[in-house]
C-alpha positions as CSV (number, residue, x, y, z in Angstrom):
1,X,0.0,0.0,0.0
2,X,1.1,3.6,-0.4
3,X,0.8,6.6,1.7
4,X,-0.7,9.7,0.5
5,X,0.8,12.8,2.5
6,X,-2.2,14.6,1.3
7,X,-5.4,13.3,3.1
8,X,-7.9,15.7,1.5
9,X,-6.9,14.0,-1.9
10,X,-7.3,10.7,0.0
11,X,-11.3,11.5,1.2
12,X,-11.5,13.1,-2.6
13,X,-10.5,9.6,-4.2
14,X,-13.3,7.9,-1.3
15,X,-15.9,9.9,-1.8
16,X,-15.7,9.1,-5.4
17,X,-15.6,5.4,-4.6
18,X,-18.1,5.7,-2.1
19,X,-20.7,7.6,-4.3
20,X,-19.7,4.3,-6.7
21,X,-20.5,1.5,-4.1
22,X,-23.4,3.6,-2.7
23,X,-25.2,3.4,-6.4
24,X,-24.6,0.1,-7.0
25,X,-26.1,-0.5,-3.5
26,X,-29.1,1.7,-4.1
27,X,-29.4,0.1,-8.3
28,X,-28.7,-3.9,-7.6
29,X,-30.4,-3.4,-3.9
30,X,-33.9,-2.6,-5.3
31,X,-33.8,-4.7,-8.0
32,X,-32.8,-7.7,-5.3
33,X,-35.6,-6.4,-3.1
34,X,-38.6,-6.0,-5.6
35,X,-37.7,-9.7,-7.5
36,X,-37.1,-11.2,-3.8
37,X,-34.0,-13.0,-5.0
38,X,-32.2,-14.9,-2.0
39,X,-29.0,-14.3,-0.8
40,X,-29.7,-10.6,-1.7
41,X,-27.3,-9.4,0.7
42,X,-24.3,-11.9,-0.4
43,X,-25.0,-10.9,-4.3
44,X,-24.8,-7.0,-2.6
45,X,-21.3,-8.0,-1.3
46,X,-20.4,-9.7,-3.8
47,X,-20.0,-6.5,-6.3
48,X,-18.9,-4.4,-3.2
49,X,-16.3,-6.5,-3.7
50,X,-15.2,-6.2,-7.2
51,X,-15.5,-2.8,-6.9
52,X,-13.1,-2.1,-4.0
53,X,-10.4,-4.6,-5.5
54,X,-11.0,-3.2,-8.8
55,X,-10.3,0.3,-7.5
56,X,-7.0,-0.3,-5.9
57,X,-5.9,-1.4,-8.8
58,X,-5.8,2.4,-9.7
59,X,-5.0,3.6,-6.0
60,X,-3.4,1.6,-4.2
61,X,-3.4,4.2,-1.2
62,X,-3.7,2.9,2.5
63,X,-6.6,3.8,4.2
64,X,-8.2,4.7,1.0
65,X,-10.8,1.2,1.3
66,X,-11.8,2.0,5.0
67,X,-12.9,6.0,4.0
68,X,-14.7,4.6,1.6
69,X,-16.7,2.2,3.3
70,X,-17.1,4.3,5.7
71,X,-18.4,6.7,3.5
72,X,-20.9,4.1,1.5
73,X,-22.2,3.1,5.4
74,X,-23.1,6.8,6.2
75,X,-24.8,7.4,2.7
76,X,-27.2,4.0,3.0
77,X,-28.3,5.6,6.1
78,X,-30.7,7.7,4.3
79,X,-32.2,4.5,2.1
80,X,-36.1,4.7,2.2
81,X,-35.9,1.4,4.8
82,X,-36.1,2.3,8.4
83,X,-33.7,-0.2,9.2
84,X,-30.3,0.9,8.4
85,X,-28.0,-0.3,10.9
86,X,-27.7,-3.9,9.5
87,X,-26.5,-2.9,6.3
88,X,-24.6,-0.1,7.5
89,X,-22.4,-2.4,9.5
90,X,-22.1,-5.0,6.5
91,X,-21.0,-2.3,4.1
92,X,-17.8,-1.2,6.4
93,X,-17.3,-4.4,8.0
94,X,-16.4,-5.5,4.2
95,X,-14.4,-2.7,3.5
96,X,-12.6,-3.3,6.7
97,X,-11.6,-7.1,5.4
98,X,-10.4,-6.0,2.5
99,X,-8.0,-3.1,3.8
100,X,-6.6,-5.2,6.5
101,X,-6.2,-8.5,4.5
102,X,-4.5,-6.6,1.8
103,X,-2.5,-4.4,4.8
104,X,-0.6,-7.7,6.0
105,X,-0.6,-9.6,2.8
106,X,0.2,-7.0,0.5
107,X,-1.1,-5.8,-3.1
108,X,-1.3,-9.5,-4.2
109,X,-3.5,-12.1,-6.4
110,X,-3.1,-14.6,-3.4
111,X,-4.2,-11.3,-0.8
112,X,-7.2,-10.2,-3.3
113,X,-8.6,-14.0,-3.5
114,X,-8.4,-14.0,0.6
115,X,-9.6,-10.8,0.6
116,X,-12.4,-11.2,-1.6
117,X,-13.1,-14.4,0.5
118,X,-13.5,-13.1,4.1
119,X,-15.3,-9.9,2.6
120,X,-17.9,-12.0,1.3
121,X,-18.4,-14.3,3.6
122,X,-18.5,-11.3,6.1
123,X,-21.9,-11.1,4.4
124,X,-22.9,-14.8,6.0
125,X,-21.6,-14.0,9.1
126,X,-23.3,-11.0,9.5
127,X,-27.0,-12.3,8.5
128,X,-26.0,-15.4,11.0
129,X,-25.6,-12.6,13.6
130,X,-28.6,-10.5,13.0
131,X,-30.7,-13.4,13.0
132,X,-29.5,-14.2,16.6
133,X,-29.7,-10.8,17.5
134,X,-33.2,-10.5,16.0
135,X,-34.3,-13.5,16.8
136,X,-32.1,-15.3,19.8
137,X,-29.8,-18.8,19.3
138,X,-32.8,-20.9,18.7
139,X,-33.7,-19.3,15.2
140,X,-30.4,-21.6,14.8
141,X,-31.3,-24.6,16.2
142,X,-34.7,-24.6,14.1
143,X,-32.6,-23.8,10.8
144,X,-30.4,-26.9,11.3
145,X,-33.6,-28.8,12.3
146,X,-34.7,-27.8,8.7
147,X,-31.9,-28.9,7.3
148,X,-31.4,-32.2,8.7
149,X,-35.4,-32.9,7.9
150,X,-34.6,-32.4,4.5
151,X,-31.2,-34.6,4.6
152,X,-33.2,-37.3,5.9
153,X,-36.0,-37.2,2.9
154,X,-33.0,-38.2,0.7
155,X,-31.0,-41.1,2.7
156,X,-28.5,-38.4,3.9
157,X,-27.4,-38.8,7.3
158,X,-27.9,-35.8,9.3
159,X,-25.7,-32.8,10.1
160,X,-24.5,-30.8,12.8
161,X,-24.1,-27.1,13.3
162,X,-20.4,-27.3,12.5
163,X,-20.7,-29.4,9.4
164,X,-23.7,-27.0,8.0
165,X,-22.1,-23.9,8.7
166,X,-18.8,-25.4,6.9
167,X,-20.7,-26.8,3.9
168,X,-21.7,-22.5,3.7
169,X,-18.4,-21.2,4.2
170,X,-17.7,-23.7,0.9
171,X,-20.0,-21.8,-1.1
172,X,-18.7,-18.7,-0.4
173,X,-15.1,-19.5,-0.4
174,X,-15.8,-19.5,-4.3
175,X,-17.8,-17.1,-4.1
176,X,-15.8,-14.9,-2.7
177,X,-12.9,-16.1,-5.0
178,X,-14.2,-15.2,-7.8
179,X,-15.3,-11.9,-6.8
180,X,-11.5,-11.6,-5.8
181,X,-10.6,-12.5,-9.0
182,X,-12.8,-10.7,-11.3
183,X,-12.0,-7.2,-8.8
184,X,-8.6,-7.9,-9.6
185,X,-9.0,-8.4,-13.7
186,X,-11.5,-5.2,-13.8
187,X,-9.3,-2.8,-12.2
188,X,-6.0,-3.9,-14.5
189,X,-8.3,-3.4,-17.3
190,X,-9.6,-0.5,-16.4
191,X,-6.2,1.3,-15.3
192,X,-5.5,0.3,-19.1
193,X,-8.5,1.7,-20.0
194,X,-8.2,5.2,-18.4
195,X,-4.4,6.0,-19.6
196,X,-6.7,5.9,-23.4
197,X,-9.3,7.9,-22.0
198,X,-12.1,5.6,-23.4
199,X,-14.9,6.4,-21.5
200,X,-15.8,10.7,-20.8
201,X,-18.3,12.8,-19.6
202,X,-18.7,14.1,-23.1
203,X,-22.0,12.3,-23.3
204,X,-23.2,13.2,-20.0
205,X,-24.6,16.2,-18.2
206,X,-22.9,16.5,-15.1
207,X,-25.3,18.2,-12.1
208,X,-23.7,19.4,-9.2
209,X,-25.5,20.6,-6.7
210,X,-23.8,21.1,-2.8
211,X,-26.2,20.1,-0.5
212,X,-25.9,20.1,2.9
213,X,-29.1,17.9,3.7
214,X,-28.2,14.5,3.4
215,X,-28.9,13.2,7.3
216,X,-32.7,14.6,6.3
217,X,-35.3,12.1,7.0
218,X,-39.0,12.1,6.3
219,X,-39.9,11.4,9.9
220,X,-42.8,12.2,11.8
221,X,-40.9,14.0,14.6
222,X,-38.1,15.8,15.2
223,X,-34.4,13.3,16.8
224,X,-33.4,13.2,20.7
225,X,-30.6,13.0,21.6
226,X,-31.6,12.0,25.3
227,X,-33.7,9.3,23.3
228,X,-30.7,8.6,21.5
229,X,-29.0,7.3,25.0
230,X,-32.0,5.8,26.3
231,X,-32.3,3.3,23.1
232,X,-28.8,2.7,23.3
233,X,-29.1,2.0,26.7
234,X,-32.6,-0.3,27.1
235,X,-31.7,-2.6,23.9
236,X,-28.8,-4.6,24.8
237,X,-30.0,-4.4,28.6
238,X,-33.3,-5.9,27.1
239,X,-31.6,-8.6,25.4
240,X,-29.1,-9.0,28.3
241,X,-31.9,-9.7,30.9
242,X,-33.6,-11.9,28.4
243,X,-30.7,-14.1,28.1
244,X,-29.9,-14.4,32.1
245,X,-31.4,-15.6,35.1
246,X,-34.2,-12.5,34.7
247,X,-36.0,-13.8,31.5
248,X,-39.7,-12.4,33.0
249,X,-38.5,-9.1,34.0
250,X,-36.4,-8.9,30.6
251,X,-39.7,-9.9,28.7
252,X,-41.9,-7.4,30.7
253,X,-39.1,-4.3,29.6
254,X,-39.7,-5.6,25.8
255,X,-43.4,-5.5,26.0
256,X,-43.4,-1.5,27.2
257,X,-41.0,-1.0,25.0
258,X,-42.9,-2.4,22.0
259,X,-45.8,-0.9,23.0
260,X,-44.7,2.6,23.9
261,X,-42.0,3.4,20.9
262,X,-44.1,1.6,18.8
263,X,-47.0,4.5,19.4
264,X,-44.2,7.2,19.4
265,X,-42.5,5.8,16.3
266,X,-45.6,4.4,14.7
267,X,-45.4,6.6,11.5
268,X,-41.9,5.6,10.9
269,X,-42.6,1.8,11.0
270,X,-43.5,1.5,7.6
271,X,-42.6,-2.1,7.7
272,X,-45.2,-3.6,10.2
273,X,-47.4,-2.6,8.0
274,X,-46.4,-4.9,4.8
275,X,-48.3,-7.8,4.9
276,X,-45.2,-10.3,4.0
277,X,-43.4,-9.0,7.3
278,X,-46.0,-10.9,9.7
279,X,-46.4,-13.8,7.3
280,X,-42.6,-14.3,8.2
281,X,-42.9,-14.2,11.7
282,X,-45.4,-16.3,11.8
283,X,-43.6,-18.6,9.4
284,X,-41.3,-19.0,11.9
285,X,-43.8,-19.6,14.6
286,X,-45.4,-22.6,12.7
287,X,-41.5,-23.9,11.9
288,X,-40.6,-23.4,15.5
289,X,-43.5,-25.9,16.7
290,X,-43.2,-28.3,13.8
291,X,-39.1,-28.9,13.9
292,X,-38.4,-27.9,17.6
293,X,-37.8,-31.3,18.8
294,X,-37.0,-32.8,15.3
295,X,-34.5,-36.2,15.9
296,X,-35.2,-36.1,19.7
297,X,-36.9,-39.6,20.7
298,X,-40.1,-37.4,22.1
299,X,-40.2,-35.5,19.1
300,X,-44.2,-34.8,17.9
301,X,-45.1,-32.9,14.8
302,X,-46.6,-30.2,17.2
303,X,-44.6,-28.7,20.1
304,X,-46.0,-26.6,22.5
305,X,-42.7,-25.9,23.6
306,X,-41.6,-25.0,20.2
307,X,-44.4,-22.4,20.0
308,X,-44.0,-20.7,23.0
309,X,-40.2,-20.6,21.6
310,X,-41.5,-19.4,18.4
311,X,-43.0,-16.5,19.7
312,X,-40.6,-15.6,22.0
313,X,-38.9,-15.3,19.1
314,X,-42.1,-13.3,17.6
315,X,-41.7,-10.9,20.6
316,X,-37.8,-10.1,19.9
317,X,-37.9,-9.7,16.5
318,X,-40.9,-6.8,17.1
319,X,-38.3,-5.5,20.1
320,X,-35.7,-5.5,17.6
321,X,-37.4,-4.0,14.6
322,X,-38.5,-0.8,16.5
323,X,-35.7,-0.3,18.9
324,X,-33.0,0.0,15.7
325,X,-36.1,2.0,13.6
326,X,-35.7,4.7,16.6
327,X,-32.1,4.5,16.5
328,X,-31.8,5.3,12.6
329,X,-34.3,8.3,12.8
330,X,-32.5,9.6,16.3
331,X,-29.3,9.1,14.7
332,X,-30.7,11.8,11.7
333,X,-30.9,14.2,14.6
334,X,-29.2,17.6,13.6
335,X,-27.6,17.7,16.6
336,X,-25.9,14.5,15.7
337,X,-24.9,16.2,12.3
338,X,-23.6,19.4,14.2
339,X,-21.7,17.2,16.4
340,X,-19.5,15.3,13.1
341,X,-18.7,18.6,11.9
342,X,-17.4,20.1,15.1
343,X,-15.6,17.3,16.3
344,X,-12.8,17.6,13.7
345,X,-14.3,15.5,10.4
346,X,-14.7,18.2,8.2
347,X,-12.5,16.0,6.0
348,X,-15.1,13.2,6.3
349,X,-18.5,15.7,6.0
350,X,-17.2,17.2,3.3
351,X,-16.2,14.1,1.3
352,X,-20.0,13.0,2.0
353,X,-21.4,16.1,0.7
354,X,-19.3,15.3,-2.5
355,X,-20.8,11.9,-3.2
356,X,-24.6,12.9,-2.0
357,X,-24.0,15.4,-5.0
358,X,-23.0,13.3,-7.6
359,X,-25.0,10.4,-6.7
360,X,-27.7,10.9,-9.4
361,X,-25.3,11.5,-12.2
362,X,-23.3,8.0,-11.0
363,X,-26.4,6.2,-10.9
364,X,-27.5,7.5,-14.3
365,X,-24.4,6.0,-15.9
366,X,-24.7,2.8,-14.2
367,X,-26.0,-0.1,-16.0
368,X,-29.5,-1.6,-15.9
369,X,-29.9,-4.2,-12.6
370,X,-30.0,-7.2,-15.4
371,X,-26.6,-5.9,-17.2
372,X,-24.9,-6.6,-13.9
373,X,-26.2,-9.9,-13.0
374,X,-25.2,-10.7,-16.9
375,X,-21.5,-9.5,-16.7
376,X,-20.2,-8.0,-13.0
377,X,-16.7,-7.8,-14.3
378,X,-17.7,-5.6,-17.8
379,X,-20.4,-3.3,-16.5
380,X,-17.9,-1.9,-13.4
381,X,-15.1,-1.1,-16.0
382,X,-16.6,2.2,-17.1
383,X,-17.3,3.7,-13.5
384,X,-13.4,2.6,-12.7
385,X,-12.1,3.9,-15.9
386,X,-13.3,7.2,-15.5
387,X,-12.3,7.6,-11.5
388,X,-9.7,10.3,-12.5
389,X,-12.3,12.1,-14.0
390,X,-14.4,12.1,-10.9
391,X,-11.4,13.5,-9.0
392,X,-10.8,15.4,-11.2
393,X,-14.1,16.8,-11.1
394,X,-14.5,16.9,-7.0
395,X,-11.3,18.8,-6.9
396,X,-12.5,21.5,-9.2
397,X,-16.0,22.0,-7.7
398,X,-14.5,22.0,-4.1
């Protein structure tokens, strides 16, 4: 990796990637949403990675990979879904796999193939965890119950946790492979690319407008930051009460907490309202009392035990839901806003304001959703071939 003494050019070449990531997020992420395709948020990771490989191909500046994550994180904070924290943490836990892997194993095919490895299967690890943070460590316990059920419909002898989650990390280990390998092949053709000057603005209309609005949220009432705190502070004790000795009293703190954020936050939960959320919850109801006590010896196609544990789970996932909806719109707060700029990340606000700006021009010269399923590799070689030009273009309207 190589240092850049300049660190405004450094937040100049990440807001440019950033604005990048943050339309492909926005462009592939509806498209993944609306067609309900599974493993949405591995397919998601899976051009994240590409493009961040690809990119250090042209800069191969340290830190550069972590600013823009960082940057991509902040921007899907003002997607339409009131839940933001998830993919927030995805987004910059991937970029953080990739700088560090490359960071001790150096600008190398046999680095980018790790790399592109751990940063996808960061995407598996970090559903495994939401689900146990949504719904507790028996969502797992059914899931495996699933699985073996199935094994056993075709002679195949049943698996533990170990061996399923194993048989996963298989998958993506090519997965993540071949997005290591194709990030790596884009970004030497694109570097070949840009030294021609193949691809220009010439076409396009650039628009920028500097905006200073982009933690505005369409929410029904103004951010706290004393309710800030006190989400911060009642979740995990919640959850840690819940999983101790003080299940009831945990339980009872979830159920005024449902019930009172969910009035105060009520036109902000746009989600409880769709139809297709509660048929999942109770989908996992019905699977919790059918495969509960699957391959015990008392095992009955009803549990009762399994449905009080299915809507336990029920109760969480609710908890869950609205607690981090409250923390996304509190986190909007102004104050919050004031508080990034005055605490010495100028750098970092600025940077933002740049890739806020030039996010509709990026996504208007992005291919369609179906042109990147088709060829990941060949649609991300224009955006990378004209990166200069971005700079080139933040630098002068700075």
């Amino acid at each position: 990796m190589t240092k850049v003494k300049n660190t405004d050019d450094l937040w100049y070449r990440a807001a440019v990637i950033g604005g990048l990531w943050a339309s492909i997020e926005i462009i592939i992420g509806s498209f993944l949403h609306n067609t309900k395709i599974p493993f949405a948020g591995s397919i998601l990771a899976f051009f994240g990675t590409i493009l961040l490989i690809g990119f250090y191909q042209l800069w191969p500046y340290k830190g550069l990979i972590i600013r823009a994550g960082l940057i991509t994180a902040v921007m899907k904070s003002v997607s339409p879904s009131a839940i933001i924290l998830g993919p927030m943490t995805g987004i910059f836990l991937e970029a953080l796999l990739i700088e560090f892997t490359i960071l001790l194993l150096g600008g190398n095919i046999p680095s980018y193939l790790i790399s592109g490895f751990l940063s996808i299967s960061s995407a598996l690890i970090h559903k495994i965890i939401s689900l146990i943070i949504v719904y507790g460590f028996n969502i797992i316990k059914i899931y495996v119950n699933i699985i073996n059920f199935g094994l056993k419909q075709i002679g195949i002898h049943e698996a533990s946790d170990i061996q399923v989650l194993f048989f996963l990390l298989g998958f993506y280990f090519l997965f993540g492979v071949t997005g290591g390998w194709l990030g790596y092949k884009t970004g030497k053709k694109a570097a070949q690319l840009r030294l021609k000057n193949t691809y220009t603005f010439s076409d396009t209309k650039i628009n920028y407008k500097n905006s200073n609005d982009f933690f505005s949220f369409n929410s029904a009432r103004p951010g706290s930051v004393p309710l800030l705190f006190l989400h911060m502070l009642i979740i995990p004790l919640a959850l840690l009460l819940v999983n101790s000795h003080y299940f009831d009293f945990g339980y009872t703190i979830i159920g005024l907490y449902i019930v009172i954020f969910g009035i105060i936050y009520r036109k902000s939960l746009r989600k409880l309202r769709k139809p297709v959320f509660w048929s999942q919850l109770i989908l996992i109801v019905i699977l919790s009392a059918l495969f509960w006590k699957f391959g015990k010896s008392d095992h009955r196609w009803f549990s009762m035990d399994g449905l009080w544990v299915g809507l336990e789970m029920m109760i969480r996932a609710l908890f869950i839901l609205i607690g981090f909806s409250a923390l996304s719109i509190e986190l909007r707060n102004k104050k919050v806003k004031s508080f990034i700029t005055n605490a010495g990340f100028g750098k970092f606000y600025g940077s933002l304001e740049m890739a806020f700006s030039a996010l509709p021009q990026m996504i208007a010269m992005l291919p369609t959703p179906k042109e990147f399923l088709k060829a990941p590799g060949t649609t991300l070689l224009r955006p990378m071939a004209m990166a200069d030009q971005w700079l080139a273009f933040f630098k002068k309207e700075k």
